[in-house]
C-alpha positions, 0 to 999 in steps of 0.5 A: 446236268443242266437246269436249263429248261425251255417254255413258252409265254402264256400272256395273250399275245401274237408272238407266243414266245419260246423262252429259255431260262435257268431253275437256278436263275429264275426269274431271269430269262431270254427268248430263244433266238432259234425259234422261227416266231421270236428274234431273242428277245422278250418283252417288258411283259414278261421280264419285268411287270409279270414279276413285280405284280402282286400275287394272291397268295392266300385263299379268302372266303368272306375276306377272311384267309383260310387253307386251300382245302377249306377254301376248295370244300367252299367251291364245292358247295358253292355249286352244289347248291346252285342249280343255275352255275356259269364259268366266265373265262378270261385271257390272263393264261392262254395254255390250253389247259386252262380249258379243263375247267369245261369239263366239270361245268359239263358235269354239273350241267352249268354254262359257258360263254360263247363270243368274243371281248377282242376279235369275234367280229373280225373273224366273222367278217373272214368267214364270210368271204372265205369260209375258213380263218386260215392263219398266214404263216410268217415265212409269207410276211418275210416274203411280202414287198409291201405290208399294211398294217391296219388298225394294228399296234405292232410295236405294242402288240405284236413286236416280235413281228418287226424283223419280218417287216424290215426292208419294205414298204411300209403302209399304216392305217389307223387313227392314231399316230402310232410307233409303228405309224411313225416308221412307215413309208406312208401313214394314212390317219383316217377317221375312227369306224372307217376302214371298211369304206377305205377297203371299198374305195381302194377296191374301186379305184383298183377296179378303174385303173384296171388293176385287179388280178383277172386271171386269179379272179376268174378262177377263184373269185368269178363274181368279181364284177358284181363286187365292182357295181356293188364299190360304184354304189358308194359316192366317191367325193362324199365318202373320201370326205366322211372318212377324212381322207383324199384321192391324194391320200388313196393314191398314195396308198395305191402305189404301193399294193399294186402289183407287188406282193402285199400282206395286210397285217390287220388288228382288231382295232378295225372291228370293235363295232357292230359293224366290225365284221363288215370291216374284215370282208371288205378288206378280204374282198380288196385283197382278192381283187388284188389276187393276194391270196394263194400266193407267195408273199401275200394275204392277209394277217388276222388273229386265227383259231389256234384250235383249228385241226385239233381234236379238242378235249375239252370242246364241251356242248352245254349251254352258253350265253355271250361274253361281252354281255353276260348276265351274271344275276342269271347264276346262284354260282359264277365262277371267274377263271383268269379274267376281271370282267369287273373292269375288262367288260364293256359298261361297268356299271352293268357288270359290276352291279350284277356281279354284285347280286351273285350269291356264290362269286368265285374267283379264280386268278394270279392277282387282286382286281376289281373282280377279286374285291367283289368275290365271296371265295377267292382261289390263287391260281399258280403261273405259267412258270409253276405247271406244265401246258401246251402254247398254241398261237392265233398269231403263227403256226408254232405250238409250244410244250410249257414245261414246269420252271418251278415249285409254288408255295401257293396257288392251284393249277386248273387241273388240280383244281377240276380234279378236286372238283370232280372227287368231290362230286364223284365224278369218274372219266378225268384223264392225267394231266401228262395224257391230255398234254400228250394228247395235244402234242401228239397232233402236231407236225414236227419240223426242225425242232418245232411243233407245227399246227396240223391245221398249218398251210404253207400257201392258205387258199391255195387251191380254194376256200373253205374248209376242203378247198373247194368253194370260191371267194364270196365278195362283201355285197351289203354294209348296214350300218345305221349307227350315225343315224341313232339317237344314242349318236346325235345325242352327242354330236359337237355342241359348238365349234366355239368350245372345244371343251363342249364337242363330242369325241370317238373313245379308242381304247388300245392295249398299253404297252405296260399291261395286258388289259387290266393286269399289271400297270394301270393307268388313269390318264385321257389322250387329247390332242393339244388342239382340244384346249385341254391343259397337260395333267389336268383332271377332266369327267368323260361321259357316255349315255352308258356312265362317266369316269375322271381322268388325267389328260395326257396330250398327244399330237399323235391323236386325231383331235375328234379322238379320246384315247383310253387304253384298256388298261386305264381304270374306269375305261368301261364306264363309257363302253356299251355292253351291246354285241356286234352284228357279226360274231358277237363281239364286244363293241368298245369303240361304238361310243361317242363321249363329252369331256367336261374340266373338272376342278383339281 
């Protein structure tokens, strides 16, 4: 008999890959070259730096190592005892079972998070012109003649994407000169916080030309011409000017979207602002004067609600306060399932004092962090190789079952540990763990071997958007955007052009391909671009208005030289973000910070 066994990655990832591996051979696996979403291959993610992460292996309260039931028995009374008690989750773990956890916070009437630390604005900004975040299937990428990505990483972060991208034409917007940038047919490296103007001027532009798809337009878009005033509104010379770019530049671009088959594959480096929702209507609303959605080898690529169409079990109504800006001191009992939001939330000072001022801090995860050291009661979770779960995907229509690799020694699953809970409670109404599993599967379309999301649509917006398919696309018609004119901006505008040391620059923080936010490789270095005048290895302070942090440069001619790039995975990141929530979506805003460099001596 056989021990080879399939599974499914849980790292926050696009790709969600099928995995196929052997008990026997345990870690060593391979991607599943059959799977429509994965070409064979794995990441170094998985493969290497999962497996050489140091595991918590045994259950601490007050740092002192205790057995698994004396450490649960203390979670217990934990929340017992409190009558204010919050559950923050992280994305160390994106099974669905990690959800379970709801069902006890409904039970002792706790809270929960609402929002978004990644792509909450994002997918505002869709809803608004759409009314609905349907995910565009692969197969239309495959079809595509032209892909733009924009604000996107894909060699980092959505890698198993590239073979769908082969052959075309390739356009890159971002600030950065990326892998992914430096493979394309054409670059475009804009200013920071600019895209939604990029997505007005091409709009306009389109329009001038008499570019735009009438015949969709009529029919699914009809305000179509208010859209074009609104595009006139915005100066052109001034605006090309303010976002770095030229009519040169945009014509480039425009040469290869119009009329050809274009996906826009966009990240959520284009929405970590307040105005990151204003971002992803914009570039909505030049795609449908495109006429891009609907249609074979088009639309535009987000992250999408992979709960969409599922009859969520774990959905729960109690109350909730936003992720990006929790008030922890708020609670007697936090519990920290699966995240580090010590060091991953926006302005760590913030966070880490009022973590600090928790009367019962638990933690709950794989790994030590900056989180874990400051917990009261720590638990071990067990891996997505040691349970079984359910994978779905914001990046495809896939679903995956995870089938248990393993057995380990230590650790607790999240069913297990709600399940303790509730008998401590006595709490009644807790399913098997194989029913909810089944329950998730038993939703899903099969097709060739595959389970399929019921939400899946071979052509989204085919007929229509919103919900039922009947409402028309609503164009983006206001942008309030008063951040270059606030007193947190000019504090930190460039003091002379004479001293590059003394000029202000926008801090990008994007993901590493050595981590996954803060688990695993850590960094400590600053990207400048060589122009800056900083020295390579040299120790330098950035600051904000929110704190300040020291750090290696590492310099680069691929950063923009108004650019400081700190990848989320770098300690003391979050010193410098700001712990405001964007206007749309409440999402986190990393990128809506402008920081001084100062050198520091070695």
């Amino acid at each position: 008999m056989s021990d080879t066994i399939h599974t499914a990655c849980g790292l926050d990832c696009y790709d969600a890959c099928r995995i196929i591996t052997d008990k026997a051979a345990y870690p060593k696996m391979k991607g599943d070259a059959s799977h429509p979403a994965g070409n064979g291959a794995l990441c170094a993610l998985l493969n290497k730096y999962m497996h050489e992460a140091q595991r918590i292996e045994k259950p601490r309260i007050k740092g002192k190592e205790v057995s698994m039931e004396e450490a649960m028995e203390a979670v217990a009374d934990a929340f017992k005892s409190s009558s204010y008690s919050l559950l923050w989750r992280g994305s160390g773990n994106l099974g669905v079972m990690q959800d379970i956890t709801n069902l006890f916070i409904e039970r002792v009437n706790g809270t929960l998070t609402s929002g978004s630390l990644c792509d909450g604005a994002g997918d505002a900004g869709i809803k608004m012109g759409r009314g609905i975040n349907r995910t565009l299937p692969l197969e239309q990428i495959e079809k595509a003649e032209t892909i733009v990505v924009w604000g996107r990483n894909i060699t980092v972060t959505n890698s198993h994407l590239m073979p769908f991208i082969e052959g075309k034409n390739l356009v890159v917007i971002d600030p950065i000169k990326t892998a992914i940038a430096k493979k394309a047919d054409f670059h475009m490296q804009i200013e920071p916080r600019m895209d939604y103007y990029i997505a007005i001027m091409l709009a306009r532009f389109v329009f001038m030309e008499d570019g735009q798809d009438d015949a969709w337009l009529e029919e699914f878009a009809p305000e179509f011409e208010d859209f074009y005033d609104y595009t006139r509104e915005h100066r052109i010379k001034a605006i090309l000017e303010h976002i770095g770019t030229d009519l040169g530049e945009m014509g480039r671009v425009l040469e290869y979207i119009r009329g050809k088959k274009t996906v826009f594959l966009v990240g959520a480096g284009v929405q970590k602002y307040t105005t990151g929702s204003y971002t992803l209507h914009a570039i909505d609303s030049l795609a449908a004067v495109l006429g891009l959605f609907g249609k074979e080898g088009c639309g535009v690529h987000y992250l999408g609600n992979s709960r969409m169409g599922f009859e969520d079990p774990f959905d729960v109504k109690v109350k909730r306060v936003p992720k990006a800006t929790t008030p922890f001191s708020q609670f007697e009992t936090v519990l920290v399932q699966g995240g580090n939001p010590a060091a991953s939330m926006p302005d760590s000072n913030r966070v880490r004092k009022e973590l600090e001022g928790v009367e019962n801090l638990i933690y709950f995860g794989l790994y030590e962090n900056e989180t874990s050291a400051l917990a009261d009661i720590v638990i071990p979770a067990k891996n997505f190789f040691e349970k079984e779960d359910v994978r779905l995907s914001y990046g495809h229509q896939y679903v995956e079952k995870m089938n248990k690799i393993i057995e380990s020694p230590f650790g607790i699953s999240e069913y297990d540990f709600t399940k303790y809970l509730f008998d401590a409670f006595g709490f009644s109404g807790l399913k098997e763990e194989q029913e909810y599993i089944q329950l998730w599967l038993d939703q899903c379309e099969q097709e060739d071997g595959c389970f399929r999301s019921p939400a899946c649509e071979s052509l989204p917006y085919e007929e229509g958007f919103g919900e039922d398919g009947d409402d028309e696309f609503e164009f983006i018609d206001d942008y309030d955007d008063d951040f270059i004119n606030t007193k947190r901006f000019r504090k930190y505008r460039k003091v002379s052009k004479n001293k590059p040391k003394d000029e202000t620059f926008w801090l990008l923080s994007p993901k590493s391909a050595k981590s996954l936010n803060t688990q695993f490789v850590r960094d400590d270095r600053v990207g400048l671009h060589p122009d800056t005048g900083y020295e390579e290895g040299e120790t330098v302070l950035l600051s904000s208005e929110h704190g300040e942090h020291t750090f290696r440069v590492h310099l680069s001619e691929d950063i923009r030289p108004n650019c400081a790039v700190v990848t989320n995975n770098t300690v003391g990141v979050n010193y410098l973000t700001p712990a405001i929530l964007s206007d749309e979506g409440e999402n986190a805003c990393y990128q809506e910070v402008k920081v001084t460099i100062r050198k520091m001596e070695n």
